[in-house]
Structure formats: structure tokens, C-alpha cells
N, CA, C and O atoms as a GROMACS GRO file, in nm:
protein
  324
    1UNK      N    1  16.281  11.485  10.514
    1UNK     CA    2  16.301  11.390  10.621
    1UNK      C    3  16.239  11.258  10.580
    1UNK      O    4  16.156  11.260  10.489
    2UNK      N    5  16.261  11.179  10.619
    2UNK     CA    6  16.234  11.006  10.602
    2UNK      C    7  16.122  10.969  10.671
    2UNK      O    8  16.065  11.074  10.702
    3UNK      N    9  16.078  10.899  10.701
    3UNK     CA   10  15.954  10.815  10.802
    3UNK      C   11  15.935  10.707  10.763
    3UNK      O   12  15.988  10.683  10.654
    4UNK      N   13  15.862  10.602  10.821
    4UNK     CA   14  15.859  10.497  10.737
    4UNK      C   15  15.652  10.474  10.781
    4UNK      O   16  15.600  10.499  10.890
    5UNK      N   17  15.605  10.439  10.694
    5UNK     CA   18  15.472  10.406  10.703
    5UNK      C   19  15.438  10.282  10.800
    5UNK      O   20  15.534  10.231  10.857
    6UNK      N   21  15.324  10.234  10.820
    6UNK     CA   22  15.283  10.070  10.786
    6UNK      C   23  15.121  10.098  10.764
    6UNK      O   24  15.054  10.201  10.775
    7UNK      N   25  15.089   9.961  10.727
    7UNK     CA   26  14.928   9.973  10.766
    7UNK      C   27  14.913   9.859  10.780
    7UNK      O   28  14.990   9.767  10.753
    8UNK      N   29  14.775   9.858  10.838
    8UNK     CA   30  14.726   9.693  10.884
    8UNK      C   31  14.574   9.663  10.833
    8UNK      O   32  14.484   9.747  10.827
    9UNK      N   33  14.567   9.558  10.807
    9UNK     CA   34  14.434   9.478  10.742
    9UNK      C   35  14.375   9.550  10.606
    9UNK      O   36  14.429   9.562  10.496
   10UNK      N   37  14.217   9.604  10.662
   10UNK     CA   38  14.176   9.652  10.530
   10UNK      C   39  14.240   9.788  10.508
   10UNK      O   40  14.197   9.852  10.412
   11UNK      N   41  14.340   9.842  10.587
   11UNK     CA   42  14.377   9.935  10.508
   11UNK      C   43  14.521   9.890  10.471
   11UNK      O   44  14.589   9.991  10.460
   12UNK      N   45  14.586   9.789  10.449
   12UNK     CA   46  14.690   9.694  10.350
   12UNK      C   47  14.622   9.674  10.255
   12UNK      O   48  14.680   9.707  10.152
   13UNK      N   49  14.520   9.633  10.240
   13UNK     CA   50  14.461   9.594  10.135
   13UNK      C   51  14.427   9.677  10.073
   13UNK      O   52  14.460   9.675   9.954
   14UNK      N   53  14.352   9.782  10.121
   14UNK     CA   54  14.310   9.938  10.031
   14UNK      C   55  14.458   9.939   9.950
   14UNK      O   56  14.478   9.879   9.844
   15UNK      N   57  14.571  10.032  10.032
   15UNK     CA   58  14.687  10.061  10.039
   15UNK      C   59  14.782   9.979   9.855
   15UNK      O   60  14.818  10.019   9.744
   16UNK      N   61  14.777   9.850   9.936
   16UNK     CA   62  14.820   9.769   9.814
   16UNK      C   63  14.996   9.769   9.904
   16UNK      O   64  15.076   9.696   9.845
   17UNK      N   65  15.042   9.828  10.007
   17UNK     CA   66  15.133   9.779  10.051
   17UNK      C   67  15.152   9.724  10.250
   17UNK      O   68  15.071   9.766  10.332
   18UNK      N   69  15.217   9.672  10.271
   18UNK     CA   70  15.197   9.668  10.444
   18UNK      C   71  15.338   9.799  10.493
   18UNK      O   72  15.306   9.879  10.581
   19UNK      N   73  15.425   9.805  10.456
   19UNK     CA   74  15.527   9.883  10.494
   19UNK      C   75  15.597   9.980  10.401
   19UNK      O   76  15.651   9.923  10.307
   20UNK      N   77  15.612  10.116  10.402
   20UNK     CA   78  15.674  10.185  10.290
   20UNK      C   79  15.740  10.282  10.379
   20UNK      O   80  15.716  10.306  10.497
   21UNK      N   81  15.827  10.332  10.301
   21UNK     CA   82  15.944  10.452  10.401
   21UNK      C   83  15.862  10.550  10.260
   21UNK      O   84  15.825  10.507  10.150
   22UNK      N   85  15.852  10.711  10.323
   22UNK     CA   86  15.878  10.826  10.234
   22UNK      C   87  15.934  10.912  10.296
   22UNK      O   88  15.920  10.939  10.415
   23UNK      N   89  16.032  10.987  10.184
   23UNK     CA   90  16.069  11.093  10.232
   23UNK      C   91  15.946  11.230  10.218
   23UNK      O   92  15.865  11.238  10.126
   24UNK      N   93  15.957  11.323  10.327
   24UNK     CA   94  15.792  11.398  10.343
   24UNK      C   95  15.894  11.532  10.375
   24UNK      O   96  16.011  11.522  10.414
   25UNK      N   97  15.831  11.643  10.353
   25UNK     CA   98  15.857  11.777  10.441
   25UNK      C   99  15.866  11.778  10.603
   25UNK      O  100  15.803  11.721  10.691
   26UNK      N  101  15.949  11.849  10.602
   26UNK     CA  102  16.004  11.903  10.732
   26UNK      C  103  15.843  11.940  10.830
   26UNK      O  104  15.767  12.024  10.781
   27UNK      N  105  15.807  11.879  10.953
   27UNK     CA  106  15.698  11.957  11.004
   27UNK      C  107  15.619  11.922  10.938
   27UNK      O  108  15.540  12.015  10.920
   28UNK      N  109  15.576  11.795  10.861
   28UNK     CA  110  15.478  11.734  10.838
   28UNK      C  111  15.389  11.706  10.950
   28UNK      O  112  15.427  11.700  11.067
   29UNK      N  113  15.266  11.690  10.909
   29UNK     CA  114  15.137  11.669  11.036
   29UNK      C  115  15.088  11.498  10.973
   29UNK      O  116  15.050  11.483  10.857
   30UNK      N  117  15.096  11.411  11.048
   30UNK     CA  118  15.005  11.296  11.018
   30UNK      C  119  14.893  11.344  10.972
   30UNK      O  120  14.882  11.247  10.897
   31UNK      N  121  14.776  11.421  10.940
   31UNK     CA  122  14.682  11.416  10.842
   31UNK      C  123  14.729  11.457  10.758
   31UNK      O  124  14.663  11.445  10.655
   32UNK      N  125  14.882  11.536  10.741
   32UNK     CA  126  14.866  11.548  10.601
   32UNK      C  127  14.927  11.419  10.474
   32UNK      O  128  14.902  11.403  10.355
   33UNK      N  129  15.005  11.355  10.562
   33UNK     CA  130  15.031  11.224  10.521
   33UNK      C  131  14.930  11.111  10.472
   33UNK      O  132  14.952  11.028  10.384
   34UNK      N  133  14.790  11.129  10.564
   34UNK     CA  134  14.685  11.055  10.512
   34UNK      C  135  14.587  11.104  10.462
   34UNK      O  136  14.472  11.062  10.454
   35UNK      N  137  14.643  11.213  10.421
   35UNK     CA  138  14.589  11.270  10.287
   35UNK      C  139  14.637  11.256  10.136
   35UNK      O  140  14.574  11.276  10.032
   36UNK      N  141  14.762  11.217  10.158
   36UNK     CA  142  14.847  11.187  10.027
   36UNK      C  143  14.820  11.052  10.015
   36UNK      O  144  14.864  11.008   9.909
   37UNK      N  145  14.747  10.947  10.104
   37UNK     CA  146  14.722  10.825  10.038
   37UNK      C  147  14.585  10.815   9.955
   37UNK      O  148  14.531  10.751   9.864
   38UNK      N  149  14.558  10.945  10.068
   38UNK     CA  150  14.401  10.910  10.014
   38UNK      C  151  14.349  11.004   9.870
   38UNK      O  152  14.245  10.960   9.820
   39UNK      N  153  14.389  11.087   9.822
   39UNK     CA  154  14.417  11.116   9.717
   39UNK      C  155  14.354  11.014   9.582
   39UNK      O  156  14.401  10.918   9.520
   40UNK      N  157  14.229  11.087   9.574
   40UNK     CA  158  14.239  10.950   9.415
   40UNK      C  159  14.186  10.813   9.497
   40UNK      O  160  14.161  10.720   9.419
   41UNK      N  161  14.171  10.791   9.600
   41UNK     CA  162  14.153  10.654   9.690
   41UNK      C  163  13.995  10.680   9.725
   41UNK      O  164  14.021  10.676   9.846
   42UNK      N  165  13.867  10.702   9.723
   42UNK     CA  166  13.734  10.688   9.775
   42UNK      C  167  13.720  10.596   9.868
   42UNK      O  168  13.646  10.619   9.964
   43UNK      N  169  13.787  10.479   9.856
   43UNK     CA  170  13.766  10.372  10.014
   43UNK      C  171  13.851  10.388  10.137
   43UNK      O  172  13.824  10.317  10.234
   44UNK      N  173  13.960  10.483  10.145
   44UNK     CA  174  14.022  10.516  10.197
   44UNK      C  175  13.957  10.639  10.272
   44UNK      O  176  13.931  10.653  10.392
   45UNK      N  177  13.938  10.728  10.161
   45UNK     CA  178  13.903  10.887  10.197
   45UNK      C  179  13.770  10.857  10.311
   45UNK      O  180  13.753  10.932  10.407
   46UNK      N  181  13.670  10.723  10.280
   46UNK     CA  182  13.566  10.720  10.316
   46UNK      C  183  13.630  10.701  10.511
   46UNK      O  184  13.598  10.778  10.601
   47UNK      N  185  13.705  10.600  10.521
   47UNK     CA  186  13.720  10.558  10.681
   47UNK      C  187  13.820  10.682  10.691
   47UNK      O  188  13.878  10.659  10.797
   48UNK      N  189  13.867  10.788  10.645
   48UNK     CA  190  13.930  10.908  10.706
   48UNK      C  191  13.917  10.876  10.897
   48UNK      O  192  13.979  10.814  10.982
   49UNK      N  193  13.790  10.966  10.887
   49UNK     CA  194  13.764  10.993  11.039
   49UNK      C  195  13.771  10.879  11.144
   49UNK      O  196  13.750  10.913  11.260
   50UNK      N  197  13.795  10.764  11.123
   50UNK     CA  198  13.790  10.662  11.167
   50UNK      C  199  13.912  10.564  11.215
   50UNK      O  200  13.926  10.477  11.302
   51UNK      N  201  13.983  10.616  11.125
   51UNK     CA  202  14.120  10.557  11.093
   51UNK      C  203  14.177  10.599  11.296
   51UNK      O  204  14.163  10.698  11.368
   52UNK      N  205  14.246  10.448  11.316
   52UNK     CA  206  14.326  10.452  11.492
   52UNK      C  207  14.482  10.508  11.392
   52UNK      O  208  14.529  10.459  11.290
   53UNK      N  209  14.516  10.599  11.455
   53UNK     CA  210  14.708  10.655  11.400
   53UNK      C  211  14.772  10.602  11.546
   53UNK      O  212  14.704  10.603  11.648
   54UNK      N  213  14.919  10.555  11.540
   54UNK     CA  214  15.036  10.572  11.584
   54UNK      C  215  15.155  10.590  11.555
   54UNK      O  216  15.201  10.516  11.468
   55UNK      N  217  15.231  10.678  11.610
   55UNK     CA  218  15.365  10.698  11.611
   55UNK      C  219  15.450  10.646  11.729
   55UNK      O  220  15.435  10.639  11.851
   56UNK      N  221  15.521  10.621  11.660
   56UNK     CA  222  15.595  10.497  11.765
   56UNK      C  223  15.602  10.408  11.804
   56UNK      O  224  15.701  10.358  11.856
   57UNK      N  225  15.451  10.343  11.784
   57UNK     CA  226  15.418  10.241  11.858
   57UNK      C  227  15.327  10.342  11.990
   57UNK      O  228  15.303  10.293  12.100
   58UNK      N  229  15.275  10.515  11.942
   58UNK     CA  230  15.177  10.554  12.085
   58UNK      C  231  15.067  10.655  12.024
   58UNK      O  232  15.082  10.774  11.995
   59UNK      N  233  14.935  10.558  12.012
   59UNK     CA  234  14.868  10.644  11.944
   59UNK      C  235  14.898  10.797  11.975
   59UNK      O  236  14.976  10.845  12.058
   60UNK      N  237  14.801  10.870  11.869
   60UNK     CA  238  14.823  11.008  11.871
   60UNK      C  239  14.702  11.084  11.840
   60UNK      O  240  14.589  11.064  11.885
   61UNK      N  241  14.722  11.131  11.798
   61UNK     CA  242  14.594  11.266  11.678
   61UNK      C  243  14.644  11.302  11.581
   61UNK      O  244  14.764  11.311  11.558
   62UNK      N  245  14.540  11.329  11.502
   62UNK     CA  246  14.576  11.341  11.357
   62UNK      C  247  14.696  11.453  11.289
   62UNK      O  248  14.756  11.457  11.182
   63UNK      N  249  14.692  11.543  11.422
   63UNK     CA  250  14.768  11.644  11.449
   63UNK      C  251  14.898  11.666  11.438
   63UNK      O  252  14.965  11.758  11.392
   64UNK      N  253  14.929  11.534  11.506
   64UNK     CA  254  15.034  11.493  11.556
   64UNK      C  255  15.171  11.572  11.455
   64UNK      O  256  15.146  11.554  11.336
   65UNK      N  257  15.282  11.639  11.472
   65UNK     CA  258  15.411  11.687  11.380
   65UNK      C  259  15.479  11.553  11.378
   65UNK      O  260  15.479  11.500  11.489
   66UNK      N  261  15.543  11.475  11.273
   66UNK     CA  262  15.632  11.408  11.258
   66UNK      C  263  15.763  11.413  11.259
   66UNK      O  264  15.797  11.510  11.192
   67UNK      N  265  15.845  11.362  11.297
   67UNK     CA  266  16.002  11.396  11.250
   67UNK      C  267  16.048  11.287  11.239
   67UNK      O  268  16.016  11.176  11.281
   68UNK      N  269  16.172  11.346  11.144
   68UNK     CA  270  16.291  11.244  11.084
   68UNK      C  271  16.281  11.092  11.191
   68UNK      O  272  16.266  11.081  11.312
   69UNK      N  273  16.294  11.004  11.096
   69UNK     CA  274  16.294  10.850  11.156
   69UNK      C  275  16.152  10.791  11.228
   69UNK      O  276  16.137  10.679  11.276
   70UNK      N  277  16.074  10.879  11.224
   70UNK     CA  278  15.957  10.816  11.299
   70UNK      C  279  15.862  10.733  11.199
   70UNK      O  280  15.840  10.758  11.081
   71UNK      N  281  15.812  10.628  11.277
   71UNK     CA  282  15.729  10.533  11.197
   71UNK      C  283  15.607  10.567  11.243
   71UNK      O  284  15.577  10.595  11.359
   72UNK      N  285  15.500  10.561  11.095
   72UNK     CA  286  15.353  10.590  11.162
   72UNK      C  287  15.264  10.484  11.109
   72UNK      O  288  15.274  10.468  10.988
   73UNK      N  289  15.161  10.394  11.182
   73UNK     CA  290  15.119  10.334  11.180
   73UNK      C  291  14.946  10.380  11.149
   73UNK      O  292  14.902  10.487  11.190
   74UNK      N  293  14.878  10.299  11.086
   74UNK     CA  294  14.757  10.317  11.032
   74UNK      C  295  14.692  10.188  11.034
   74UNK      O  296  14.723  10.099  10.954
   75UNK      N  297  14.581  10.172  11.140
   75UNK     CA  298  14.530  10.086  11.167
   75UNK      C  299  14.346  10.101  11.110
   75UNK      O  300  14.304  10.217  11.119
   76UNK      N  301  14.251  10.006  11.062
   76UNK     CA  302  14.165  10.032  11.050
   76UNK      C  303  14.059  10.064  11.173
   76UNK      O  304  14.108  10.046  11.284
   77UNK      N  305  13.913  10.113  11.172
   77UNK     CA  306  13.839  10.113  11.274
   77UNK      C  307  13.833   9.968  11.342
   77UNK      O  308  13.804   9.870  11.272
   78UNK      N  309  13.849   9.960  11.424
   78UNK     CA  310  13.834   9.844  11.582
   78UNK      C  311  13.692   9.840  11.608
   78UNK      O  312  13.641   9.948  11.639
   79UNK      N  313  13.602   9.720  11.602
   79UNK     CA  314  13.486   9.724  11.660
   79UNK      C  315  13.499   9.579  11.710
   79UNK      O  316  13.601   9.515  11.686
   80UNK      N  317  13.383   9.520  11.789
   80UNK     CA  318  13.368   9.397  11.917
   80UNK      C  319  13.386   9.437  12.046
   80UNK      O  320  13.436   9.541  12.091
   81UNK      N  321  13.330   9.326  12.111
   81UNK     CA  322  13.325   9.312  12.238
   81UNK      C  323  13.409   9.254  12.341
   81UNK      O  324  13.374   9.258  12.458
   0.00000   0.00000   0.00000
């Protein structure tokens, strides 16, 4: 099945891209997707637990099952007032 990625700020910059489509297994889980970036990545692997996910445009949990055509978004940790 297809999906298309994004990411925003320091994790574009980790990343090295802002938008990518992959094709992934059927019944993929968003952690296991941000596990395949983080792979080989230590600045990545480090904000794991931290990392805000959405699909759709509606956050989720890491949990979350993906399917065909859905976009998942990867935002870094949010801090301020």
C-alpha cells in the first residue's frame, strides 16, 4: 500500500526530506514506520517518545494501523507558553 509521509522542522532537518510517499505493508502501525526512519538515525531514535504523529491531519498514537492513501505527519516536541 502507498502513504505518503511529511515532517516538520527539526525533524525535516534530521530527515533530510519535508514530504516522501512509501509504499509499506498491508496493516502497517505508525511506530513501525518511525522505526524505519529511525534506523541508523541516533537524533531521531533519541526524540522517539516525544515525537506529536498525525494521520490525516488528526493526531493519533503510535498505534495507530495505516491504510492505503493515508498521509502521516511527524511533527517535533512542542514546548512554550
Amino acid at each position: 500500500m502507498r502513504i505518503k509521509i511529511k515532517v516538520f522542522a527539526s525533524i525535516r532537518d534530521i530527515c533530510g526530506f519535508s514530504e516522501k510517499e512509501l509504499i509499506v505493508s498491508d496493516s502497517i502501525r505508525v511506530n513501525e514506520v518511525i522505526d524505519l526512519f529511525i534506523k541508523g538515525n541516533q537524533e531521531l531514535s533519541d526524540k522517539k517518545d516525544n515525537l506529536l504523529i498525525a494521520v490525516n491531519e488528526e493526531y493519533c498514537r503510535m498505534d495507530r494501523t495505516l491504510e492505503d492513501g493515508d498521509t502521516l505527519a511527524i511533527f517535533p516536541p512542542v514546548s512554550g507558553g
